[in-house]
GUSE-613940 format. One line per 3 residues: number of its first residue (from 1); their letters; for each residue x, z, y of C-alpha. Coordinates in nm, 3 decimals, always signed. Last residue first. Example, Ala and Ser with C-alpha at 12.3 -4.5 7.8 and 13.67 -1.06 7.14 Angstrom:
2) SA) +1.367:+0.714:-0.106; +1.230:+0.780:-0.450 .
***
This chain:
573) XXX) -4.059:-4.927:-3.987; -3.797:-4.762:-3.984; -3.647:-4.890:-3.634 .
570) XXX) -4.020:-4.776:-3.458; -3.933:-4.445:-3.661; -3.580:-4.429:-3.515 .
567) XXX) -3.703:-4.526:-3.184; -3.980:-4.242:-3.161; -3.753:-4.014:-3.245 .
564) XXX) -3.491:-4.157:-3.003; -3.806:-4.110:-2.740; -3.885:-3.752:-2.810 .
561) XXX) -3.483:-3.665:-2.749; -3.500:-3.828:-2.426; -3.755:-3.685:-2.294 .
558) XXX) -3.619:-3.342:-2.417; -3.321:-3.403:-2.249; -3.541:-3.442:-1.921 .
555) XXX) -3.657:-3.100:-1.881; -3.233:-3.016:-1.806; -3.208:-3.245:-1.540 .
552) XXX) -3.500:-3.145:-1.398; -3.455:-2.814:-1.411; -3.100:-2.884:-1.254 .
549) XXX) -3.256:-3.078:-0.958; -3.510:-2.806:-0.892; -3.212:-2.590:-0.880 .
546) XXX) -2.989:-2.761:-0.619; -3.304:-2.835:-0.394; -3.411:-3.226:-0.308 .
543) XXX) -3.747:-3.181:-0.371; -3.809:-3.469:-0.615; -4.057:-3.739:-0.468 .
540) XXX) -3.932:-4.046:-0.551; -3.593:-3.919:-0.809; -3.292:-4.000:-0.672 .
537) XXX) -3.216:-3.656:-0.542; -3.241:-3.545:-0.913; -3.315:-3.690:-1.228 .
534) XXX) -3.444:-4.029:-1.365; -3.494:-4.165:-1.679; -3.447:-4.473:-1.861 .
531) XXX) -3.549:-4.516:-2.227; -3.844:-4.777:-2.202; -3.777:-4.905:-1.832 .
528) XXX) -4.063:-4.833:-1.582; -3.880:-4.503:-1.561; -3.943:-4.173:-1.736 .
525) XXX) -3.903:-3.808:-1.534; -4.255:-3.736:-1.563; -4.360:-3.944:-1.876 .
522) XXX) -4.431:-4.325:-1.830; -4.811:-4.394:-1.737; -5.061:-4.471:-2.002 .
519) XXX) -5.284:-4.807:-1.942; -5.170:-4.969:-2.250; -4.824:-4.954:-2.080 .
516) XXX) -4.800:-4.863:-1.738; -4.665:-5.102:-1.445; -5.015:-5.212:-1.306 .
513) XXX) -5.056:-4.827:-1.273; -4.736:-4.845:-0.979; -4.508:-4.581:-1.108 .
510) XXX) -4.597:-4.221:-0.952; -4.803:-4.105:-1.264; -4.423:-4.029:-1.418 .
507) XXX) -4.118:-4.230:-1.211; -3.990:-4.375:-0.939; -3.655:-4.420:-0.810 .
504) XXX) -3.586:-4.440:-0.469; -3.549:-4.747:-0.194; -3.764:-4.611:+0.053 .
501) XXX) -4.092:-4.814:-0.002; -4.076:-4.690:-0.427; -3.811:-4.809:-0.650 .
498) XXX) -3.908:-4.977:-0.978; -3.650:-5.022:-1.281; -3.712:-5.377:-1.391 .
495) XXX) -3.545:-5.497:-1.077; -3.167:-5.395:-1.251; -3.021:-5.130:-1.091 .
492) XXX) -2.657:-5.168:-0.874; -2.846:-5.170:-0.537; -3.000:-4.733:-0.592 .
489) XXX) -2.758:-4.519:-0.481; -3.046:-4.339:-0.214; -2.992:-4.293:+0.127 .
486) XXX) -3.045:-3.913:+0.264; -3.049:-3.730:+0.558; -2.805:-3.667:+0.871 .
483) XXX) -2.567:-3.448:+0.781; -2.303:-3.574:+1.041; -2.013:-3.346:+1.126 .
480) XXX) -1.808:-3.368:+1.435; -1.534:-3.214:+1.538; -1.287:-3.202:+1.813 .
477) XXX) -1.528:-3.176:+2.099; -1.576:-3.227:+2.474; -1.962:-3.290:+2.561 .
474) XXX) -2.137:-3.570:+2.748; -2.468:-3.573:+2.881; -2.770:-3.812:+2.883 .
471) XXX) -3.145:-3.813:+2.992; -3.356:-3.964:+2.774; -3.683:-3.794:+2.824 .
468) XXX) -3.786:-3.674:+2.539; -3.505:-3.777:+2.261; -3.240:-3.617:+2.510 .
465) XXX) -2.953:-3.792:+2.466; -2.604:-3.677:+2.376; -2.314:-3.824:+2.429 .
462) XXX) -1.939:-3.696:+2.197; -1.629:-3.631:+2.371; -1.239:-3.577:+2.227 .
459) XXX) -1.278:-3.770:+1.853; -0.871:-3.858:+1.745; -0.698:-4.185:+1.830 .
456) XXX) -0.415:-4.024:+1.971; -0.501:-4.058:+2.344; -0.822:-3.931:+2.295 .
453) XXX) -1.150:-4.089:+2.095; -1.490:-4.155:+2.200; -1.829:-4.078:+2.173 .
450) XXX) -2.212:-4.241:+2.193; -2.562:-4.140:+2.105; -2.563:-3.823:+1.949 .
447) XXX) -2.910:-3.740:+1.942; -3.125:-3.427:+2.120; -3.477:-3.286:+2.067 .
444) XXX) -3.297:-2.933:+1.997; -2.964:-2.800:+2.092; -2.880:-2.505:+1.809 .
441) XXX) -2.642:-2.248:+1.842; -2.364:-2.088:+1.660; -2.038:-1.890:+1.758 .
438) XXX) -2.227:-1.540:+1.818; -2.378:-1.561:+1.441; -2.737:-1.403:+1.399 .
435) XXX) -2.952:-1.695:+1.454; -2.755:-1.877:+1.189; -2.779:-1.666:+0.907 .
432) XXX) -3.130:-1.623:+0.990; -3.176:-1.982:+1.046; -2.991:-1.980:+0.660 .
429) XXX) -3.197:-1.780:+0.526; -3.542:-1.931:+0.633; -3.463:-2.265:+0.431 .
426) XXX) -3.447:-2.545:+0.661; -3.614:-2.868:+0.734; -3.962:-2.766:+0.875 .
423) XXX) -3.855:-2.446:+1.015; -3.537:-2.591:+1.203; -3.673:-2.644:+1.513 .
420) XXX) -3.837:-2.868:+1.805; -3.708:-3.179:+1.617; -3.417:-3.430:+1.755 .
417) XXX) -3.148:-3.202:+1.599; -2.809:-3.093:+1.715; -2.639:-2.816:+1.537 .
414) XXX) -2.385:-2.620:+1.782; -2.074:-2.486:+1.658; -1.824:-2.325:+1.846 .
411) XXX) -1.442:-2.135:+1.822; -1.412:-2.339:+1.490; -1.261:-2.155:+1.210 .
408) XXX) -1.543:-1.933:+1.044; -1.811:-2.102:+1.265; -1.715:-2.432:+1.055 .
405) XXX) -1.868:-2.230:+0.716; -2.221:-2.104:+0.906; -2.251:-2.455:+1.045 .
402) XXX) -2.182:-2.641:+0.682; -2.439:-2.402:+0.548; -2.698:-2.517:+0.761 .
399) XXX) -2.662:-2.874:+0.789; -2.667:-2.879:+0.356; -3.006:-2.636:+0.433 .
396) XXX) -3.132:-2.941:+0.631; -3.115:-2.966:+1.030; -2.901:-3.246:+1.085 .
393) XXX) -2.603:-3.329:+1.347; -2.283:-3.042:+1.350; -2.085:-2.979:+1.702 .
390) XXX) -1.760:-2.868:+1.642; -1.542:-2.656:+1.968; -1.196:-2.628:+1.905 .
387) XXX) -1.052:-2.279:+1.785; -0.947:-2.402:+1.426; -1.120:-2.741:+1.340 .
384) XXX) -0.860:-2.853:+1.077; -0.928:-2.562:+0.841; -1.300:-2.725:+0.834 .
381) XXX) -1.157:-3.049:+0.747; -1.157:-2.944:+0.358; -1.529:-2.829:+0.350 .
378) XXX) -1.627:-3.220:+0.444; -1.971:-3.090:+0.517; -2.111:-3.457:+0.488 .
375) XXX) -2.013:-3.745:+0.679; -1.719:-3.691:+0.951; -1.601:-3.754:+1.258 .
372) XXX) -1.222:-3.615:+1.372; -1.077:-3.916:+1.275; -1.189:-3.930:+0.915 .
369) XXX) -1.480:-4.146:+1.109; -1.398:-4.279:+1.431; -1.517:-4.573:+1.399 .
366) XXX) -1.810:-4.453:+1.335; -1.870:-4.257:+1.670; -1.794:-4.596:+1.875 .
363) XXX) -1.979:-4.828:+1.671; -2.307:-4.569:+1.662; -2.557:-4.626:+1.300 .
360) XXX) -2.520:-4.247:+1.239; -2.514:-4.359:+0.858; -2.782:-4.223:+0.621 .
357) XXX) -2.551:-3.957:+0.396; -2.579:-4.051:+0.061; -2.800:-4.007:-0.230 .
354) XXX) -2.819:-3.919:-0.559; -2.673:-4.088:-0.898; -2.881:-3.905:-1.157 .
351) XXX) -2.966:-4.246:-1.362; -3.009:-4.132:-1.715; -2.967:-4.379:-1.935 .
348) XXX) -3.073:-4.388:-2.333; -2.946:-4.561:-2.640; -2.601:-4.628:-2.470 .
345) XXX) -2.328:-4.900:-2.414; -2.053:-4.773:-2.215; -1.881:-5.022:-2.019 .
342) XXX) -1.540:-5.027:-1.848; -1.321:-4.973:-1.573; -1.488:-5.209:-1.321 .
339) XXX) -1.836:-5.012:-1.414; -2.105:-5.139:-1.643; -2.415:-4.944:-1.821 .
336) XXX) -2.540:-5.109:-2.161; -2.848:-5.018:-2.286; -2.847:-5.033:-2.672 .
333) XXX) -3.039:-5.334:-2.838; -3.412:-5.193:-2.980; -3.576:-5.524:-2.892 .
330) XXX) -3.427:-5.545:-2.553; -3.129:-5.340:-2.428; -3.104:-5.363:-2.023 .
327) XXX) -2.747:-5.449:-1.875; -2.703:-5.213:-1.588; -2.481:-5.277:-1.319 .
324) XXX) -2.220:-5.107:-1.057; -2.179:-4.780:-1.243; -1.919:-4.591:-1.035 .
321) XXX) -1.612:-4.512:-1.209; -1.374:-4.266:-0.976; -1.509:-3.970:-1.243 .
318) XXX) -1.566:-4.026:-1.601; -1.654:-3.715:-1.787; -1.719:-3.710:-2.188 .
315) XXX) -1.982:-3.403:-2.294; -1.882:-3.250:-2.591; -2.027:-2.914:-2.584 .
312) XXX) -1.701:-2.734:-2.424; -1.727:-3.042:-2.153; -2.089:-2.992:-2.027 .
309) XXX) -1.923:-2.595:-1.997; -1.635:-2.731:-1.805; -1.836:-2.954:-1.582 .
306) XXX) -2.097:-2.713:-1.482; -1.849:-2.410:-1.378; -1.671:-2.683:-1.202 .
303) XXX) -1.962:-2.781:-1.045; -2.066:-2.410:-0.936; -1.704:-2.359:-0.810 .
300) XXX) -1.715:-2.704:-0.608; -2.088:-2.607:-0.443; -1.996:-2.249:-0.355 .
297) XXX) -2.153:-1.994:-0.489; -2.367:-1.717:-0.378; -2.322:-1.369:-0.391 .
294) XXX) -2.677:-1.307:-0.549; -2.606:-1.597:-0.798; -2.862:-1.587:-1.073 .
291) XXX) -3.089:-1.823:-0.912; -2.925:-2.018:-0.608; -3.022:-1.906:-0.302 .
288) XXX) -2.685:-1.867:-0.130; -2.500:-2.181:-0.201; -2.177:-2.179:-0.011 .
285) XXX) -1.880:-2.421:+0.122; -2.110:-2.719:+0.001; -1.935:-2.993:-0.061 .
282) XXX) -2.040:-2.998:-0.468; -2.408:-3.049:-0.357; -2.345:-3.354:-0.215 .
279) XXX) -2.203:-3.456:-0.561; -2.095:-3.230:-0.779; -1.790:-3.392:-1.002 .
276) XXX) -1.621:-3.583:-0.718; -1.695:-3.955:-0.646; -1.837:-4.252:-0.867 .
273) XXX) -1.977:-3.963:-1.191; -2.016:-4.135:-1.537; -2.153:-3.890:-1.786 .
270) XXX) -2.107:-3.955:-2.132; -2.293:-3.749:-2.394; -2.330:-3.778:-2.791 .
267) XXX) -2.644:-3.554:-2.810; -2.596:-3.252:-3.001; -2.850:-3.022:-2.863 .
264) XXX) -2.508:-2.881:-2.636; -2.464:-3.244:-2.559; -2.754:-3.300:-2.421 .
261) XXX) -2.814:-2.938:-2.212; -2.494:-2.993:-2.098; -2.500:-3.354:-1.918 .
258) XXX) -2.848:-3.302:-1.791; -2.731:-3.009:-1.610; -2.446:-3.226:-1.461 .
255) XXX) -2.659:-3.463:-1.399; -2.891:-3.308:-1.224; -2.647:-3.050:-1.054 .
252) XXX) -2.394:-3.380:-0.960; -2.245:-3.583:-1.233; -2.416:-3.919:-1.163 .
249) XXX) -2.527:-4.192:-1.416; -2.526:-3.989:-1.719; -2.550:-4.239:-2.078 .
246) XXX) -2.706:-4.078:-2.378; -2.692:-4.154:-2.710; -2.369:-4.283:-2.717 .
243) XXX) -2.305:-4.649:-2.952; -1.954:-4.741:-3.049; -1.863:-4.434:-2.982 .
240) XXX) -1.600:-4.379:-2.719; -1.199:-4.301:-2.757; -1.095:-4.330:-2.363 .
237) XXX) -0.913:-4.618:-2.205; -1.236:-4.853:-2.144; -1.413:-4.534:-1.942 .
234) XXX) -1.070:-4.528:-1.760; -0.859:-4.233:-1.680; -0.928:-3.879:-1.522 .
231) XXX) -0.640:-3.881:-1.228; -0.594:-4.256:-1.191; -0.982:-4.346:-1.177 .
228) XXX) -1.009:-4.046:-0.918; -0.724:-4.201:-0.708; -0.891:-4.517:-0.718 .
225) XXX) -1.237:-4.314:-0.588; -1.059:-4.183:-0.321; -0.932:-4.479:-0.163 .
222) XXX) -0.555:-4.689:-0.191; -0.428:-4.481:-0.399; -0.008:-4.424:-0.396 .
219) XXX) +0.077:-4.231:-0.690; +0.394:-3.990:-0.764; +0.385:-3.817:-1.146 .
216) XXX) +0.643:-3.517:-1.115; +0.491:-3.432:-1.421; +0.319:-3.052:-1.301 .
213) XXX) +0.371:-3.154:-0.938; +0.106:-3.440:-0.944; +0.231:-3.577:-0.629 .
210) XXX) +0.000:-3.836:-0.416; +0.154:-4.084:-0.157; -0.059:-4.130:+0.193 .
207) XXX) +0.063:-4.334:+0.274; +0.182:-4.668:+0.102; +0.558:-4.673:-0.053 .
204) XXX) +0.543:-4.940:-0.331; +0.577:-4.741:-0.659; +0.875:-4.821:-0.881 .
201) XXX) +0.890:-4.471:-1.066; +1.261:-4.413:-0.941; +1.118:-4.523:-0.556 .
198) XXX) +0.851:-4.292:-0.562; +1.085:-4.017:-0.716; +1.287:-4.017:-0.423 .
195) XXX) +0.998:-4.036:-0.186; +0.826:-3.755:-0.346; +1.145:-3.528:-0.289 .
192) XXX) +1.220:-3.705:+0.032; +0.828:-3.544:+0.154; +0.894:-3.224:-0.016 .
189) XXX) +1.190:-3.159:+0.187; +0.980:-3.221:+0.529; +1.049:-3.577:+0.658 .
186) XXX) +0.760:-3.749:+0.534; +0.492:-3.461:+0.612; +0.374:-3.261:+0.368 .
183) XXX) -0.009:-3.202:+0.309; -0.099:-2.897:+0.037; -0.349:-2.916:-0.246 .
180) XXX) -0.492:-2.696:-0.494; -0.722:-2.859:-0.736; -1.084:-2.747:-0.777 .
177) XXX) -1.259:-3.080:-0.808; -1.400:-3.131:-0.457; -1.051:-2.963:-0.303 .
174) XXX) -0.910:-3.257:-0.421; -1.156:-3.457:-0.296; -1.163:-3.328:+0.047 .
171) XXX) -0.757:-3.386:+0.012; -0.800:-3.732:-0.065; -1.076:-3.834:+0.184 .
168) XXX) -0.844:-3.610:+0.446; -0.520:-3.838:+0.367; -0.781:-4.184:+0.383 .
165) XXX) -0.879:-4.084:+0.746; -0.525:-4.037:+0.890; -0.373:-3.731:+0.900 .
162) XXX) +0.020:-3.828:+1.015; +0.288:-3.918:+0.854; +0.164:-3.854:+0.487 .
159) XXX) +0.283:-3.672:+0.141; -0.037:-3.553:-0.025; +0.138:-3.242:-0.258 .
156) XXX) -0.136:-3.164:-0.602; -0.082:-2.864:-0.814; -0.005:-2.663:-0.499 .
153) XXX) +0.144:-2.244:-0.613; +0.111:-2.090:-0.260; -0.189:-2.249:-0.165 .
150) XXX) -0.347:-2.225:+0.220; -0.575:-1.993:+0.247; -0.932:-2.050:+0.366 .
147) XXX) -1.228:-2.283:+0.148; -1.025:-2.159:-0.201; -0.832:-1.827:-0.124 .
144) XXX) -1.187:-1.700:+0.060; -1.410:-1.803:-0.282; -1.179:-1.663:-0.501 .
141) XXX) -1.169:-1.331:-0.279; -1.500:-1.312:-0.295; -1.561:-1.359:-0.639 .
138) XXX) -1.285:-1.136:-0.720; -1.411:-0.835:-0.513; -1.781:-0.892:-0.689 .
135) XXX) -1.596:-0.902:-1.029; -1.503:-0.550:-0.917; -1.786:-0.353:-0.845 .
132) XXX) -1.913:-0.459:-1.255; -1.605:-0.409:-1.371; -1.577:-0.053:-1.291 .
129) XXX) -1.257:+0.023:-1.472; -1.165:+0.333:-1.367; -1.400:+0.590:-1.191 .
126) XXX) -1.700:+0.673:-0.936; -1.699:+0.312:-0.781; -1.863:+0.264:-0.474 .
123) XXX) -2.194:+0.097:-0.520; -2.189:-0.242:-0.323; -2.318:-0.463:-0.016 .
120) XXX) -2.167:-0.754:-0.004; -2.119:-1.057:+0.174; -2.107:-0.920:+0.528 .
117) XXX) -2.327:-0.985:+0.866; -2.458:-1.296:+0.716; -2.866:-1.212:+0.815 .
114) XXX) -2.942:-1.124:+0.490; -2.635:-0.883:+0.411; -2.710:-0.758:+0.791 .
111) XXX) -3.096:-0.651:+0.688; -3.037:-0.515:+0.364; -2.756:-0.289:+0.498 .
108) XXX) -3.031:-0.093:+0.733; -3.232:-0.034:+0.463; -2.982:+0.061:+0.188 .
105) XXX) -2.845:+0.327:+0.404; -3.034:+0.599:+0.235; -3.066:+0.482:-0.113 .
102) XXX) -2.694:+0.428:-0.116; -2.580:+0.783:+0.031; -2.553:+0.968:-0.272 .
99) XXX) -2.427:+0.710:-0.446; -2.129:+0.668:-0.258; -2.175:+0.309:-0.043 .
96) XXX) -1.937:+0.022:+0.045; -1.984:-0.231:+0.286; -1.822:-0.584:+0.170 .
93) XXX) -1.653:-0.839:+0.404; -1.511:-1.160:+0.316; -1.223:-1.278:+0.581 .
90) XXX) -1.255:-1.598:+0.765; -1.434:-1.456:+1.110; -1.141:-1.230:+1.175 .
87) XXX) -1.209:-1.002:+1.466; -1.565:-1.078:+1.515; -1.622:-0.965:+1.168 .
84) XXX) -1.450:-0.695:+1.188; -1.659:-0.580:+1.494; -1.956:-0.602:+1.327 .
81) XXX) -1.845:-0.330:+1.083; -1.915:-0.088:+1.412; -2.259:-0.209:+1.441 .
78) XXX) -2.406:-0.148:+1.097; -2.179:+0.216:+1.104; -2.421:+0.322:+1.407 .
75) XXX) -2.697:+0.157:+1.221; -2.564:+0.345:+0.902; -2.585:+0.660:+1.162 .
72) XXX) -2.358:+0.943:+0.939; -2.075:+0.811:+1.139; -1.894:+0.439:+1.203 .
69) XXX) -1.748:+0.508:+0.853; -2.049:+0.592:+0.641; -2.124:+0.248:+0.498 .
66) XXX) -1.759:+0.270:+0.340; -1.574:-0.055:+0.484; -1.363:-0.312:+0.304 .
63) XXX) -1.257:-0.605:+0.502; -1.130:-0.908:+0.320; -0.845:-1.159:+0.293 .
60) XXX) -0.667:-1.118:+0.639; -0.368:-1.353:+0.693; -0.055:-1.269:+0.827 .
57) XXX) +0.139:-1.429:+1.101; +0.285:-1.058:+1.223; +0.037:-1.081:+1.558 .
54) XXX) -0.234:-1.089:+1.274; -0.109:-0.791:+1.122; -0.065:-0.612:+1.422 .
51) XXX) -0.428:-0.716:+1.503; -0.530:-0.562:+1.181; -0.359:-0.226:+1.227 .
48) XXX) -0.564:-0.228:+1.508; -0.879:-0.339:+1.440; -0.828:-0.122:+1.164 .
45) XXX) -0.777:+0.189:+1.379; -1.103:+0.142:+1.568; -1.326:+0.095:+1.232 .
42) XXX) -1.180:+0.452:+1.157; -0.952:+0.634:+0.852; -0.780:+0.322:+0.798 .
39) XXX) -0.604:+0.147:+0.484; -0.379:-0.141:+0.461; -0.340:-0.280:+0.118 .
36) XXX) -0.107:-0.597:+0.116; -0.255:-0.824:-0.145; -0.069:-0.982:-0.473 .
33) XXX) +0.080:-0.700:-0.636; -0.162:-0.474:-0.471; -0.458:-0.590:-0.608 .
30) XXX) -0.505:-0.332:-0.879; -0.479:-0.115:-0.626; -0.812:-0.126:-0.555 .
27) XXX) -0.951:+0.196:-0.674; -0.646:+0.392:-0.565; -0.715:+0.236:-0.186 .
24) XXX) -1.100:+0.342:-0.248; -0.988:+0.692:-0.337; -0.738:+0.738:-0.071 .
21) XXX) -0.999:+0.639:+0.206; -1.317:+0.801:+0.075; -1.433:+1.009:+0.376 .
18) XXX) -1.268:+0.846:+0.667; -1.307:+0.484:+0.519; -1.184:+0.132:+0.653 .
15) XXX) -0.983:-0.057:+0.336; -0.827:-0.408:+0.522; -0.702:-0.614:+0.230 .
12) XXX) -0.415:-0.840:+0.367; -0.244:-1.178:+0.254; +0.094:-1.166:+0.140 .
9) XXX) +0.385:-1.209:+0.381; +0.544:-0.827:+0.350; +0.629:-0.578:+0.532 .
6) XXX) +0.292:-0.571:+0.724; +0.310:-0.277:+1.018; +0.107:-0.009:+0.920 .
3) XXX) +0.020:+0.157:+0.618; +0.107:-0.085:+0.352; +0.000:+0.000:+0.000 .
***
């Protein structure tokens, strides 16, 4: 334990407690081989001791506070943990309570864990081993070394000059599947390193160059989704059946659930994902109301989660491999679904591709994109927006949680939307959340409209316009972050499988009744296509929520299963 100045350069556990100081630093020094404990008898003398170890260059992991320590007052206490907060917006916080005094200062507690005061609210521990306090501690401080600290041990090194708008696609990405990552520039030791072993493996020297430390392996991608091919391998490289049962367009919650629930019925499973494992849902910095998950989760730990459990039933991953056609089986002939690494020919498809972000449709903002602009959360650029002001554009729960994550490292964030408010769009959370954080606000009935770059090519100003009455004003910012609906994947199916007005797929009683067969409409999550089904954000009419998108991933394996019955017996005959 450190008691005042940091000796050391690992990050920081603050432990704030009059009462139950030396028995909370005892309980969590198990972390001291890795964490600097600093403990304080008062909120004011770890504001201190933290701003000395601030001043030092050290980071702050978390903020441990007994619920007692601004005085027997929880409010009193409420207020004086705010502080923290305010202090070092990146750390996790958790309030602490004896026993005895948990059922008192629940109330009060309650009320700042739902409005994003602190992450946790706990049960002190009354001996060893309390596992169940302490896999709370490790979630949070998983989920602050991930979105926050920089990695000490990086599995992946982006060598580039500069951080152009390919470097950050790589490194969001990365981040996207769980790998550490660090940027080097060319002339930093690690940057000759790679370059020496770029020119032993013959690779033409294009930036940004990618180093799998593990094998010394250099690569130079030319987009994401090359660089995903590369990483995970070819669908035509990879030992496939002949024949899978079930082909997953898509490997974000939808298919993803789909994806397990198949293969752990014993379904041969491939799921073909264009991007990073999770989809939209994967960027997320943190999904608060998913079931099961009081802490929350963030979207690239809950796909990962996904991924390796589709995987320990037998599911086969393919991720940089989009599926650009499918080849419909007639008479009883698999489906076959294409992509520029390979086919996979399949007795059922599931098409769980999702959406994208609708484009801002402005010259001068998008060409500016990876520049400062971005589409989607884009968790990785976050640490890039350190005390500049961001301005975020949508009002969904995806919006939401993107504000509350920037807010940790941008000095402002303000969420522009043309409607009145967010009740419509997002869940009531997350406006409490944001209603109750100093660095966000929200400018209403407004649209970006124009911006433009500064003198190194990087977003300075953003226009807005008033929706009402169209009057315009500019604003300086660094950051801007465009969540601005959804587009579905839908130009590489075949015209048998019928979109509705809006270009999604549609399924159940919703397909057109000149469409059904013998006057019966397709099941719920069935296509016009015998042995196509649809999941997810794709879906016509699906409610575009993380876990209505697994239960329907998961509700359609039994489709599926019901229809290679029916098959086999069709075949039998």
């Amino acid at each position: 334990m450190s008691e005042s100045p940091i000796a050391r350069a690992n990050p920081a556990i603050v432990i704030v407690s009059a009462a139950d100081r030396a028995h909370l630093v005892d309980e969590y020094g198990r972390y001291a081989r890795d964490y600097d404990l600093i403990g304080a008898d008062s909120i004011q003398e770890s504001l201190s001791l933290t701003r000395e170890a601030l001043a030092a260059g050290q980071q702050v992991a978390l903020f441990v506070a007994d619920s007692r320590v601004g005085g027997e007052d929880p409010i009193a206490a409420y207020a004086s943990i705010n502080e923290l907060r305010q202090l070092v917006p990146t750390a996790r916080r958790i309030v602490t309570a004896r026993w005895e005094n948990f059922r008192e200062d629940s109330p009060a507690y309650r009320i700042g864990l739902s409005k994003g005061k602190f992450d946790a609210f706990l049960l002190t521990p009354r001996g060893p081993r309390d596992e169940e306090y302490h896999s709370a501690v490790l979630e949070l401080l998983n989920d602050w070394g991930a979105t926050v600290a920089a990695p000490e041990v990086d599995t992946v090194q982006l060598i580039a000059p500069s951080m152009d708008g390919l470097t950050l696609a790589i490194r969001d990405l990365l981040d996207r599947t769980g790998m550490p990552n660090r940027t080097y520039p060319c002339d930093s030791e690690v940057g000759q390193t790679t370059l020496r072993l770029a020119h032993e493996q013959g690779i033409e020297i294009t930036y940004p160059l990618v180093r799998v430390t593990a094998v010394d392996l250099v690569l130079a991608p030319s987009s994401t989704q090359e660089l995903a091919g590369m990483l995970y391998g070819r669908p035509d490289e990879v030992d496939v059946e002949q024949c899978v049962d079930v082909c997953i367009v898509g490997a974000g919650p939808a298919g993803l659930a789909a994806s397990v629930y198949a293969a752990s019925e014993g379904l041969s499973t491939v799921a073909l994902e264009a991007e990073a494992i999770g989809g939209q849902a994967g960027t997320s910095s943190m999904i608060r109301n998913y079931l099961g998950f009081p802490r929350g989760i963030s979207g690239m730990r809950l796909a990962q989660r996904a991924r390796g459990q589709a995987i320990r039933f037998g599911t086969r991953f393919f991720t940089g491999w989009p599926a650009t056609s499918v080849t419909l089986g007639r008479d009883g002939d698999p489906h076959v679904v294409h992509t520029e690494g390979g086919d996979v020919r399949a007795r059922t498809v599931v098409i769980a591709a999702g959406v994208t972000y609708r484009r801002l449709g402005v010259d001068a903002i998008d060409g500016l994109v990876g520049q400062g602009v971005n589409y989607g959360a884009a968790m990785s650029a976050a640490r890039d927006m350190q005390d500049v002001d961001v301005v975020v554009v949508g009002g969904g729960n995806s919006a939401g949680q993107a504000a509350i994550h920037l807010a940790r490292f941008a000095r402002s964030v303000t969420i522009v939307v043309r409607r009145a408010d967010l009740a419509a769009t997002m869940s009531q959370y997350l406006i409490h959340e944001l209603e109750h954080n100093p660095r966000i606000s929200l400018q209403c009935h407004a649209a970006v409209v124009d911006g433009g770059p500064d003198d190194e090519g990087r977003l300075a100003w953003i226009q807005l316009e008033d929706v009402r009455s169209g009057e315009r004003s500019r604003r300086e910012v660094r950051g801007l972050f465009l969540l601005l609906g959804a587009e579905p994947r839908c130009e590489w199916l075949p015209p048998e499988v019928c979109l509705d007005a809006k270009g999604f797929v549609v399924t159940g009683r919703d397909v057109p009744q000149e469409k059904w067969a013998d006057g019966i409409p397709p099941a719920d999550l069935a296509t016009t296509v015998p042995g196509v089904f649809a999941v997810g954000d794709i879906r016509s009419g699906s409610m575009k929520r993380v876990a209505a998108a697994t239960g329907e991933g998961a509700s359609a394996v039994s489709l599926i299963h019901s229809y290679l019955e029916a098959a086999a017996r069709s075949h039998a005959l």
